[in-house]
N, C-alpha and C positions, 0 to 999 in steps of 0.2 A: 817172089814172082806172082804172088797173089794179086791181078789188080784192082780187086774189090776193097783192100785194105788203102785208108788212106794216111800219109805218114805227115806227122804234123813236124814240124818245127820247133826243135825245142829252145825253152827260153831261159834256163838253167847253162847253157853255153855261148853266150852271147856271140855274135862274129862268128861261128861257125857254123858249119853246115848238116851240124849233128839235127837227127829228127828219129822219129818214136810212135812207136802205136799198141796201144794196150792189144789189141787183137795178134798184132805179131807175139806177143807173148803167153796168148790161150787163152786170156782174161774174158769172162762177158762181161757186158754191162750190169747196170743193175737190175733193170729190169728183167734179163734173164735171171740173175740171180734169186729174184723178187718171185716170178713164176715159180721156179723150181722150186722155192722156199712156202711158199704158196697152196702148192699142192704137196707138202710133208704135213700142213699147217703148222707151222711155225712162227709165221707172220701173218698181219692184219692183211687186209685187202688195201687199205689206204695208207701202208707204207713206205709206198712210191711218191706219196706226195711231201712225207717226211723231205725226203731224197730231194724234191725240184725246189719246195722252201730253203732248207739249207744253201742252196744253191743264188737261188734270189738274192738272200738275204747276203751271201757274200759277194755276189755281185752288187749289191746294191752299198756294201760297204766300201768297195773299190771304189764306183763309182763319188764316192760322197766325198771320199778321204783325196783323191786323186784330182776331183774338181776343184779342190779347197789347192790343192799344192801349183796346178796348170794357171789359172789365173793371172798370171805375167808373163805365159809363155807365148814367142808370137810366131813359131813357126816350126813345123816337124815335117818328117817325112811320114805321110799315111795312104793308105791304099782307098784311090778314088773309082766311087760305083758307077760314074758317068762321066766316059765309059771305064767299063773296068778292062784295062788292057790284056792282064796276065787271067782273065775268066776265058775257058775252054766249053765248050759246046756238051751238053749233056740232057740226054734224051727223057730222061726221068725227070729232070726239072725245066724242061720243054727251054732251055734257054742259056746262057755262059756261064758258069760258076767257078769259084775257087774255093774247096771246101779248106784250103790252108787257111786263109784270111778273113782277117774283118773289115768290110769294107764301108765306105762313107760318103753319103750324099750331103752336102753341105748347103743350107738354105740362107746362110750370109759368110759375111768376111771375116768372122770372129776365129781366130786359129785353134784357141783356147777346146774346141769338142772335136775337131779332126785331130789334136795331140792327146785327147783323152780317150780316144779308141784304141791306143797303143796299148797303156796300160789295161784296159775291159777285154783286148784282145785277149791276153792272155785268160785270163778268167775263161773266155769263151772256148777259146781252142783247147782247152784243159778239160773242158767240160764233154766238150763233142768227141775230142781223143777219146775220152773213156765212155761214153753214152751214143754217140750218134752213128750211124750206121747209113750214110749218106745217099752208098749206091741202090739203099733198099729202099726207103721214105725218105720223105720230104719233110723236114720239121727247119723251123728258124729260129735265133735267141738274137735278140736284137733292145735296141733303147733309142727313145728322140728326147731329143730339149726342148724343153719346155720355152725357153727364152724366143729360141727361133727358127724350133718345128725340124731342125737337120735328125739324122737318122745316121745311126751304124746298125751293123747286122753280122752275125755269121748263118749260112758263107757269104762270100765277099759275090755278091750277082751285077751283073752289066743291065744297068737299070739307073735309069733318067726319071725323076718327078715328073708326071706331067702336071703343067702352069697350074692348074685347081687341085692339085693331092696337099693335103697339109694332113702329118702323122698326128698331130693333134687335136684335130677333129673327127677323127676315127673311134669307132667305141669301145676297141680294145683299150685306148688311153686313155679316154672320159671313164672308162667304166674298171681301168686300174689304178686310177687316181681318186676315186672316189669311192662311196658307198651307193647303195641306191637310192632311188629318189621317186616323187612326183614330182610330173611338169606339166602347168598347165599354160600353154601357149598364146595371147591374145594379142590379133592386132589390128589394125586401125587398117579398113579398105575403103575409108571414104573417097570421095571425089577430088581431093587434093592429092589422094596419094597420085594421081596421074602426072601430076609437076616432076620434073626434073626426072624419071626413071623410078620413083619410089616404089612403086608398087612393083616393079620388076626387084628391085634388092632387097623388098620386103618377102616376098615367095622366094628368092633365094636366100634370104635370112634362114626363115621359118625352115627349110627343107633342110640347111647347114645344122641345125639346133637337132630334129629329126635325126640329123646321121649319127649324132655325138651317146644317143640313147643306145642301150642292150637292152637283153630279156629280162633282167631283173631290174628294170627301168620300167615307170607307171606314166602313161599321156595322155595330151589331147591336145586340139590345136580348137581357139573360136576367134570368129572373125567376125568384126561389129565393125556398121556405121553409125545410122542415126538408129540402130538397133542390132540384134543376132544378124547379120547379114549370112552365115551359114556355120555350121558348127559338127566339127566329125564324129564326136558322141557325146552321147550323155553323161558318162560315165569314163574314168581312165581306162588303157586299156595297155596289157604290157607290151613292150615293144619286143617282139619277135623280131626275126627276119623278114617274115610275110607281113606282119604289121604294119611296118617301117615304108614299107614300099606301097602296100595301099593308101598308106596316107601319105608320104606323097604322090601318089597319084593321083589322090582326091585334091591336094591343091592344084594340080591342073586345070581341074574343071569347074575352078571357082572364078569367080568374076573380084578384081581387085580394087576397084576404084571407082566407086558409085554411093551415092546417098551423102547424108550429114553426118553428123560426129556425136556421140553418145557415149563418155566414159563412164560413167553409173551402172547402166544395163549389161555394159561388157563385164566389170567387176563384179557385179552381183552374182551375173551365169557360173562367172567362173570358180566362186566362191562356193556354189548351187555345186557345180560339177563333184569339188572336194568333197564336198556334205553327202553325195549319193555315194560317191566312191567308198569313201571310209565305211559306211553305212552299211554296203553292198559286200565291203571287202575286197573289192577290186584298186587294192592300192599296196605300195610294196611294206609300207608301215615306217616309213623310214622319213627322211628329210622331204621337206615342201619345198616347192620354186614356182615362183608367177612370173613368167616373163612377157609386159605389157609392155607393146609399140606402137607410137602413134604420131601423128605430124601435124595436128592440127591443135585446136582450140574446142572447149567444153566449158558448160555448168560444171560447178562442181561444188557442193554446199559442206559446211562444216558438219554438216548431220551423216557428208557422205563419206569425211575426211574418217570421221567416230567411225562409222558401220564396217568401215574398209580394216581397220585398227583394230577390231571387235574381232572380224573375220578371223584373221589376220593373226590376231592372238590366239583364239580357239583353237585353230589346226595347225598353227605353227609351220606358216607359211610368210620366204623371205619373197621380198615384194621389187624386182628387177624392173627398172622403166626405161624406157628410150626416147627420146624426142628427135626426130630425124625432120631434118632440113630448114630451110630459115622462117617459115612461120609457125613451127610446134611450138606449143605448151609449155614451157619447162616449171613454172611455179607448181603448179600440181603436181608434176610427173617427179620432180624433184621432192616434194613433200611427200610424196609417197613413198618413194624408197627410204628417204628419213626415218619417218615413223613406223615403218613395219618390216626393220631389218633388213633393210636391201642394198643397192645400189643404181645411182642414176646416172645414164650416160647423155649426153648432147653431142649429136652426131650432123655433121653439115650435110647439105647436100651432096650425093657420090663418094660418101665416107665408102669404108670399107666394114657394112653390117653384118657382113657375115661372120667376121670374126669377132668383131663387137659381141654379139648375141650370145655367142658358139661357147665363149669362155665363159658364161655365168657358170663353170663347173669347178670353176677355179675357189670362188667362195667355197663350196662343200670340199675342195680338197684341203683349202687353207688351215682349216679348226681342227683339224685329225693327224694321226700320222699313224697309217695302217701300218701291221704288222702281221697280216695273215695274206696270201695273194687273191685274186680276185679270178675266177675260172670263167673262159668264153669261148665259144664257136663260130670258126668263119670257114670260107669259102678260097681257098688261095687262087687271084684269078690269072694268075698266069699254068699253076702246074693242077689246075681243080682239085689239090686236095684239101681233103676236108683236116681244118687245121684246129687243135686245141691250147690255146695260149694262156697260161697262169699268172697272169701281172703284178708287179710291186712297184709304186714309187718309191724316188728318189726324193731328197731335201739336202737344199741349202741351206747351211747352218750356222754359216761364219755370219749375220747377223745378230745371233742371240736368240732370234725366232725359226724358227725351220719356215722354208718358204718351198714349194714346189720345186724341184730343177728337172724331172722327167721321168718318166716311167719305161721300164722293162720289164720283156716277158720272153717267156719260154716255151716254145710250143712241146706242148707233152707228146708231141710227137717223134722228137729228138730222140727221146731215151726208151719208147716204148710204141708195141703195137698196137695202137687205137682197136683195127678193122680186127685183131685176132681176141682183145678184151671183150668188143661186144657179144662173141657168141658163149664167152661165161656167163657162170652162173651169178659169179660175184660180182657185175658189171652194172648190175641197179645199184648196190652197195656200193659201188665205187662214186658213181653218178649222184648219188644219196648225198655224199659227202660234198663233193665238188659244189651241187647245187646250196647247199645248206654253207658253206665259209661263205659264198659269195655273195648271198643276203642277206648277211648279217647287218644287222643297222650300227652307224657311230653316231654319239653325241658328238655335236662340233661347241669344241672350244675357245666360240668369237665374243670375248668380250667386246665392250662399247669403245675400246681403245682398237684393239686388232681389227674388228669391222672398221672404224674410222681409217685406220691406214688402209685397205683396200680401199676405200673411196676416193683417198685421195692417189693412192696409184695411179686409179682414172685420168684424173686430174682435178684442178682445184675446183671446178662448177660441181664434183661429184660430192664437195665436203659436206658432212650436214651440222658442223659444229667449230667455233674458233677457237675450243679448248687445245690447248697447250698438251699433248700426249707425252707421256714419257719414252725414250727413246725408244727403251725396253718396256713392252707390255707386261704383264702378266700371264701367266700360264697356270692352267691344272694340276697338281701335284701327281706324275707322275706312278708314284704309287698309290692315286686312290683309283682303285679300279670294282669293276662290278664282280659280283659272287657267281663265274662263269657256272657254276651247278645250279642255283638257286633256280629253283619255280616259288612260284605266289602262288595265293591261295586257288586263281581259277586254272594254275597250271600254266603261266606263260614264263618264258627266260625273261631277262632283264632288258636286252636291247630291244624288246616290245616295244618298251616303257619309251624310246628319242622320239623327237618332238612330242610327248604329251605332256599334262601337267602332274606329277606325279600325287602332287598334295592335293589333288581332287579326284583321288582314286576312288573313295567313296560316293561323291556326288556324281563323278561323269559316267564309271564303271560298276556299280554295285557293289564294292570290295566292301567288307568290314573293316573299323577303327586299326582292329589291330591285325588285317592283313596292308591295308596303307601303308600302317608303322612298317610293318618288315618291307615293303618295294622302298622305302625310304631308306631304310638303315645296308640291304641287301644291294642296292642298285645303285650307289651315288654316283657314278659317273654316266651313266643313263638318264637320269635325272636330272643332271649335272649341279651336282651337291657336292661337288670337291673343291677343298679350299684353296687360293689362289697364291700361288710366289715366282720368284724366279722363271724362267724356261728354263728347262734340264733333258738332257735327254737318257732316254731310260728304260721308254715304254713297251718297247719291246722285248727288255732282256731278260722279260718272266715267261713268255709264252710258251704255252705247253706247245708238245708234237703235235701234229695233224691227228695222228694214229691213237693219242690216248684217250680222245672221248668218240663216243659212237655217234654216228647221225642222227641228229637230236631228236626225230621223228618217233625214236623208238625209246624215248626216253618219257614223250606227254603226248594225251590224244588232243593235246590244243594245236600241235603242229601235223598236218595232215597233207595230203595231195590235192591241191584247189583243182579249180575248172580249167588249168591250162595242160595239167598234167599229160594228159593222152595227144594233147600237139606235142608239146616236145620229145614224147617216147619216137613220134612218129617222125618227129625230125631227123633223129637221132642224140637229140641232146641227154633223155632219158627224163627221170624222174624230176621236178621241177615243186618245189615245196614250198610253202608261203604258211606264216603264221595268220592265223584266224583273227580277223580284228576284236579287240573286248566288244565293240562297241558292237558289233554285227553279232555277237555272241549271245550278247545283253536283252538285244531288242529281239532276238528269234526266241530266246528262252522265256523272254515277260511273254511275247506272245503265243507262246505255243504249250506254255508252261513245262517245258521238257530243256532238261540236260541238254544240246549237241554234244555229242560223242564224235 
């Protein structure tokens, strides 16, 4: 008679009406378990995130195994979110819900992912049976396709896309599909862009790109004609929540299409910006991205094709170009992404740039296959709470290479009470953690063959070679992985070490011969020094718990609380931790003559 219990449906008696609830039988979740257990000490503080991985990672196995078997399927019975008929009105979630089901907003014709909620259903309802507590908080577990953006969720909500929502340019999916990154933004507001609406889907480009960044996300946006036409900083700066919004707001009140055309000056700045950043340390240490747009016609000298290339190779920056509408550039903009690891799009006039742009995050998902989830904070705008979602992608595998198919996540809010954790003590430790998986940097494993098939994905103007690829690429040997304890000599972990050069650890870094040697011998997939065969999949199946190493913070004084620390305590995100760049290490100790501690 309890009607705060809600009784799921079970899936263990198919065709019948039988249904079950862990609570009718006394059981808590874990998270009570986890408290109680907590306070005997008997358990770590972040072995509740044990609990939501395991969780991920089975879901994310249904989903992988269950895609691979749906694929000829063309028609099921599944429960639609717009509208959702059988969602009943509830004041806690300001709006209809069905905490039975999982429900599904479809963003094409393809049956194949409204009959692949059936099977994740269960997963889901298994999960919330024993964790969620629905009439008390608000949490959601949900996943989108990556192919074409539809969405399942529990619970099942009466809810309609509006025309501009795409789950995949959200920064929960960019940034659980990915590692962090720099992005340096640069685009073309000359006087041509005024043709055809450009400069309007160029500021809607640039703002689309903006939204796909999180906090553990480094930017900037510059805008050039026949020089800087205006530029938001000097330096990256992480994307907060508040970040995000002042900058785009700051392209508001930029003028879009005025003056000549200058690709030189624009690349140079931008190049300039990375050099301060790294420098300063205001950078997340992780992968580079330049995404350069432009519609027009430029000099552009072989001295500047070198200098770009030079850049380019130093910081280990991939080089993204656009040529939008029918008098752009492409021999440049095209030779650009060529030569400095990127990709080049040819975009007509009234393309659709926004999503063009949006996806350069597909590269940095392509070369990885995470294995730890990725921790975020948003704002739920329908029920305002404040929601904490844990994400992991998804891959397609039935090619031989893993390719994206889409990301899931879990708001830690399902299984546990956020607002009653923060007034622990153990809640910077918890956050400690959280903060520290979710910056971890990956080496991407894009050979010259797997880059090439991304380009031609694009399509064929994207190619930059008529080499003959093998069907199957090559891949990273699975078992070569870095020495997750290992510090070097100045005290850094090994995912420092992606995007740098590790064999000039001496010349760029200060290290000694034979601290080189051990980032060489200790870090080879960081460095990426594993040898090449087959794709296998594997990578996962060593990872330690969440729970068995401590937040690294307290393991080297190289990793400390940078200068964003005291916004995010204030946000409520808590503790927000960033490794010390060498290079900012290097140049404050030659000149100060003093250690940093």
């Amino acid at each position: 008679d309890d009607c705060s219990i809600v009784p799921y449906r079970s899936f263990l008696f198919e065709g019948s009406d039988a249904h079950y609830s862990y609570q009718t039988c006394g059981e808590s979740n874990q998270f009570e378990t986890w408290i109680a257990s907590l306070g005997q000490g008997t358990v770590s503080v972040t072995e509740l995130l044990d609990v939501v991985q395991g969780y991920l990672w089975s879901t994310r196995a249904r989903v992988e195994s269950e895609h691979m078997a749906l694929k000829s399927v063309s028609s099921c019975n599944w429960i639609n979110q717009c509208p959702c008929v059988e969602c009943v009105l509830n004041d806690l979630w300001k709006g209809k819900t069905d905490f039975t089901k999982v429900g599904v907003t479809l963003k094409s014709e393809d049956a194949s992912f409204a009959c692949l909620s059936l099977p994740v259903s269960q997963s889901y309802i298994n999960i919330a049976a024993k964790e969620g507590q629905p009439y008390q908080r608000v949490g959601y577990m949900y996943f989108a396709d990556h192919a074409s953006g539809s969405y399942m969720g529990w619970p099942a909500v009466d809810w309609c896309f509006d025309s501009g929502y795409d789950p995949r340019l959200r920064p929960w999916y960019s940034s659980g599909a990915t590692g962090p990154k720099d992005l340096v933004i640069v685009v073309d507001v000359s006087g041509s862009m005024e043709q055809a609406g450009r400069a309007r889907l160029a500021k809607a480009a640039t703002s689309a790109v903006i939204d796909t960044l999180e906090w553990k996300d480094w930017a900037t946006v510059i805008l050039f004609n026949h020089g800087i036409a205006a530029q938001y900083s000097q330096q990256l700066r992480p994307m907060l929540d508040e970040e995000r919004s002042k900058m785009k707001s700051w392209l508001n009140d930029q003028i879009w299409s005025q003056g000549g055309t200058d690709f030189q000056t624009a690349l140079s700045e931008a190049f300039a910006v990375i050099e301060r950043s790294v420098s300063a340390g205001d950078t997340s240490m992780c992968q580079k991205g330049m995404l350069f747009l432009t519609d027009g016609e430029a000099d552009f000298t072989e001295y500047d094709f070198a200098q770009t290339q030079r850049k380019a190779l130093q910081f280990s920056v991939a080089l993204f170009t656009y040529a939008l509408g029918s008098g752009a550039q492409t021999y440049i903009t095209h030779r650009l992404a060529c030569e400095n690891k990127g990709i080049f799009y040819q975009l007509p006039d009234h393309a659709d740039l926004s999503t063009a742009m949006s996806k350069y995050y597909e590269y940095f998902a392509s070369g990885v296959e995470l294995c730890v989830p990725s921790f975020t904070r948003y704002r739920d705008v329908v029920t305002g709470a404040e929601l904490w979602p844990a994400c992991l992608p998804s891959y397609d595998r039935s090619s031989g290479e893993q390719e994206l198919l889409g990301v899931g996540c879990i708001d830690l809010n399902v299984m546990a009470d956020l607002e009653r954790m923060k007034s622990e003590s153990y809640w910077e430790d918890f956050i400690c953690k959280l903060s520290d998986l979710s910056k971890q940097c990956y080496h991407l494993d894009l050979s010259d063959c797997r880059l090439e098939k991304l380009r031609r994905a694009v399509g064929p103007e994207s190619s930059c070679t008529d080499v003959a690829w093998e069907s199957n690429c090559a891949c990273a040997d699975p078992n070569c992985q870095d020495n997750a304890n290992f510090l070097d000599e100045l005290g850094y972990f090994c995912d420092t070490w992606v995007g740098d050069d590790c064999t000039r650890a001496v010349e760029d870094w200060g290290y000694t011969a034979a601290g080189q040697e051990s980032v060489l011998q200790q870090c080879r997939r960081s460095c990426g020094r594993c040898p090449q065969g087959p794709c296998q999949d594997g990578q996962c199946q060593n990872v330690e718990k969440i729970s068995s190493s401590a937040c690294r913070d307290k393991l080297t004084t190289r990793v400390t609380p940078n200068k964003i620390t005291k916004i995010l305590m204030a946000s409520g995100f808590g503790v927000q931790l960033a490794w010390i760049n060498p290079w900012a290490w290097l140049c404050i100790s030659l000149a100060q003559s003093v250690l940093l501690v």
